[in-house]
N, C-alpha and C positions, 0 to 999 in steps of 0.2 A: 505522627509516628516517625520515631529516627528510625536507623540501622536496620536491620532486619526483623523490625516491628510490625511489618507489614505483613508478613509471613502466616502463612499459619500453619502449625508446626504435629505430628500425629508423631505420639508414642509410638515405637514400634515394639519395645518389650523390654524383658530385664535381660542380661546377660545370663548365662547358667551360672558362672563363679564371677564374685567379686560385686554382684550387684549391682552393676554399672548400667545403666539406661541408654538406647540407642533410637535416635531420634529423626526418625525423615520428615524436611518440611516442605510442605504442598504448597504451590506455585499455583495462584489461580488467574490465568490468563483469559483475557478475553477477546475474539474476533469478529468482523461482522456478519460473516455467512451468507453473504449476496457479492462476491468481488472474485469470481471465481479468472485467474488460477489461484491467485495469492490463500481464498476460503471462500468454501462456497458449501450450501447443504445438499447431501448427498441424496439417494433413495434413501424412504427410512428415517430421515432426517438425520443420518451422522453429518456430521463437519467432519471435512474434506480438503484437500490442498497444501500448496507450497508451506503455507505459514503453518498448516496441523502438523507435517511433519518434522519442518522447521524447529517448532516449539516442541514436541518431543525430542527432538536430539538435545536439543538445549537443556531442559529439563533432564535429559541422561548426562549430561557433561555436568551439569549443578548437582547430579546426587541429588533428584527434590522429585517427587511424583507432581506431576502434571495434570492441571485440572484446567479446562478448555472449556468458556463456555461463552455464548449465543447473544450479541448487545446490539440495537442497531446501532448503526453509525452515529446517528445527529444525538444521541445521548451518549457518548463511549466515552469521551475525556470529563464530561461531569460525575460520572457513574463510580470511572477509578478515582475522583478526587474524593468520591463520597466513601472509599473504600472496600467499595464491592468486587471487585479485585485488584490485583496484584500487580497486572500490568496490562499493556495492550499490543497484538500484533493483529493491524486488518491493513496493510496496507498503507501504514501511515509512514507520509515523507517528515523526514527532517528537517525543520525551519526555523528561524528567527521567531517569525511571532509566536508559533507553538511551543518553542524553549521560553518564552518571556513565561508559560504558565504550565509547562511540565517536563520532566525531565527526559533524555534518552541516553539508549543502547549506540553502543557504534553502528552503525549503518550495515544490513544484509542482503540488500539488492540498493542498484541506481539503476534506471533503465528509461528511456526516453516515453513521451507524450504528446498525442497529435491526435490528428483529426480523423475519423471512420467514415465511410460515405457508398452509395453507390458504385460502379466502378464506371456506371456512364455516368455518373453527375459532373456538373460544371465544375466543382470543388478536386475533385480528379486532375484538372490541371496544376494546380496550384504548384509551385516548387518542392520536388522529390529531394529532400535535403535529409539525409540519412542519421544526424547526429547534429543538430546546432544547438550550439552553448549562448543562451539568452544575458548572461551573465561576464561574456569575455570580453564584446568589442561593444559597446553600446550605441555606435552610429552604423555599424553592422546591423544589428537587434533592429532598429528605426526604420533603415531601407528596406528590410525583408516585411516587413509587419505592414509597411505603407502599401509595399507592391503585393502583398494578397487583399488588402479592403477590395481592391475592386471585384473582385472573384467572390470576397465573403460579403458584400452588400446585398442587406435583405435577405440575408439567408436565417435559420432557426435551426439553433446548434441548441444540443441537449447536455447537459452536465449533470453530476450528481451535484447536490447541494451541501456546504460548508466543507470544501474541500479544495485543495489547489489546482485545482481543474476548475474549477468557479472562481477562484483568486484569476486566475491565469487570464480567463474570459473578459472576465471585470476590468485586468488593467491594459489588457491591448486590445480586444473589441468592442469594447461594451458600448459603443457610439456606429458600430459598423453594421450590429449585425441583432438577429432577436435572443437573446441568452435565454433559454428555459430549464431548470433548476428541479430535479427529482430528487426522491428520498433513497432508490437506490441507481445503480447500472443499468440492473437488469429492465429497470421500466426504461430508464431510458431508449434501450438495446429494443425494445416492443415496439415504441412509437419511432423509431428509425424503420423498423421492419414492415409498419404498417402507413407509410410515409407524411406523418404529422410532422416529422422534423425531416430537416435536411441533412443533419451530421448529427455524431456525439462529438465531442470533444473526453480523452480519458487517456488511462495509460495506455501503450500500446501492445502490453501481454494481456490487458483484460479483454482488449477492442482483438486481439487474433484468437483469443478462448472465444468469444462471442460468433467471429467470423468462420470459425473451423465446423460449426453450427449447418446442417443443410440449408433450413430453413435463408442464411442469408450466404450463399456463395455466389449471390451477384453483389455483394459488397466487399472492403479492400480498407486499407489505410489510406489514405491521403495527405499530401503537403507535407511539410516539415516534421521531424522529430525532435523535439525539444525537451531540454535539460538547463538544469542554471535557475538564477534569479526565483522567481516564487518556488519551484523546485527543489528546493533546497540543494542536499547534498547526498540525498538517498531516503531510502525505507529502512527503518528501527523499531526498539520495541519501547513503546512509550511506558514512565513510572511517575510515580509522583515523587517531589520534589524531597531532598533532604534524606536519601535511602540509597545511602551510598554502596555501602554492602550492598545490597540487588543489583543496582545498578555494574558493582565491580564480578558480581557472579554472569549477569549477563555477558558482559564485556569479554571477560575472560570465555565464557562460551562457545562466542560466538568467533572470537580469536579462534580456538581450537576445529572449531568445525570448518572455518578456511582454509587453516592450516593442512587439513589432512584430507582436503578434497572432497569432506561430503556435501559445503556449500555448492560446490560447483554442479556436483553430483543432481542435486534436490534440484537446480536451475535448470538445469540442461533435462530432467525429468518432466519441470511441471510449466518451463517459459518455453524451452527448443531454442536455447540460447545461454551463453553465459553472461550473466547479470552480476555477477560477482563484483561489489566494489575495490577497487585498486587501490594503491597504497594502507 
């Protein structure tokens, strides 16, 4: 499908004079519903969070009604190729290999990723590095990574699975330590709580939505927060490839809602932080 073929477009009616037809097209967007702040399901089962609201503003700034619906994760980028919807907002970063096979939005958060744990665990030590760019000095990157093995040797760190938190794991510990790989967070966030694993490894609005939890307020972040390199350049709303119009109506959306402070607004509501990407 080119242009705004992807679309699917609902009559709205005739005009009273002149016969003229007025057309709103339906946006059918998909998120994963376990990644909570970004989406998560509610009571009820509504879908809830940063990215529902998100995607409705955006959908008001496109002039298109909004249709939100339910995918897991490990099928989401096959799903919209299959054209089951329109696009995809669950948290997905911006990267090389995932542009080699679908397209994005300009970027509506960047925010760092690291490690969740205990707050007495041995991992607790690790370097308190508030913002490291994996991506800037690459003998930097080396020396930081070498002086936590010893700290992460033998340990069993939980990631979700086919995600850059699993990329991440894979290229700088996956000799150091035990990687174990879920379908979503939230198991992970279980077998941390019930102490089968030693850490998660995730982002760290999902690991402080997890930690703000009674059940785990003897747990914290830990070590480094990291950005860069498999990280890409942020969170987008992924489309498929050759749909340039969606793509330019995103774009321009998501421009506008920068613009005028409700990005900022939606971050500081749903992270307790501004996440807003710069430039």
């Amino acid at each position: 499908m080119k242009g705004l073929a992807g679309f699917a477009f609902v009559i709205a009616g005739l005009a009273a004079a002149g016969g003229a037809s007025a057309q709103t097209r339906t946006v059918r967007i998909a998120t994963e519903g376990a990644y909570a702040p970004y989406n998560f399901t509610a009571a009820g089962g509504k879908l809830d969070g940063f990215e529902i609201d998100l995607a409705n503003e955006l959908c008001a700034r496109m002039k298109a009604k909004c249709e939100i619906v339910q995918q897991d994760w490990d099928g989401i980028i096959p799903a919209l190729q299959a054209g089951k919807y329109d696009a995809i907002m669950a948290g997905m970063n911006i990267t090389a290999k995932r542009r080699e096979v679908i397209e994005f939005s300009a970027p509506y958060v960047r925010e760092t990723n690291g490690f969740g744990a205990a707050k007495d665990s041995p991992l607790a030590k690790l370097p308190d590095i508030a913002r490291f760019d994996l991506g800037a000095d690459e003998a930097a990157t080396k020396k930081l990574v070498e002086s936590m093995k010893p700290t992460l040797k033998g340990k069993t760190v939980g990631v979700q699975g086919s995600t850059i938190h699993a990329n991440f794991m894979d290229k700088y510990f996956k000799d150091t330590l035990d990687i174990r790989e879920y379908k979503t967070t939230e198991q992970h966030d279980l077998d941390l709580l019930a102490g089968r694993i030693d850490a998660i490894f995730a982002s760290n609005a999902a690991e402080r939505a997890t930690f703000e939890k009674p059940d785990f307020k003897d747990y914290g972040l830990v070590g480094p927060k990291f950005v860069g390199d498999v990280f890409g350049v942020g969170v987008g709303v992924g489309m498929r490839k050759n749909e340039p119009e969606l793509k330019k109506s995103f774009d321009d959306a998501i421009a506008a809602v920068k613009a005028d402070g409700t990005l900022k607004t939606l971050s500081m509501k749903w992270f307790k932080a501004d996440n807003v990407p710069q430039g």
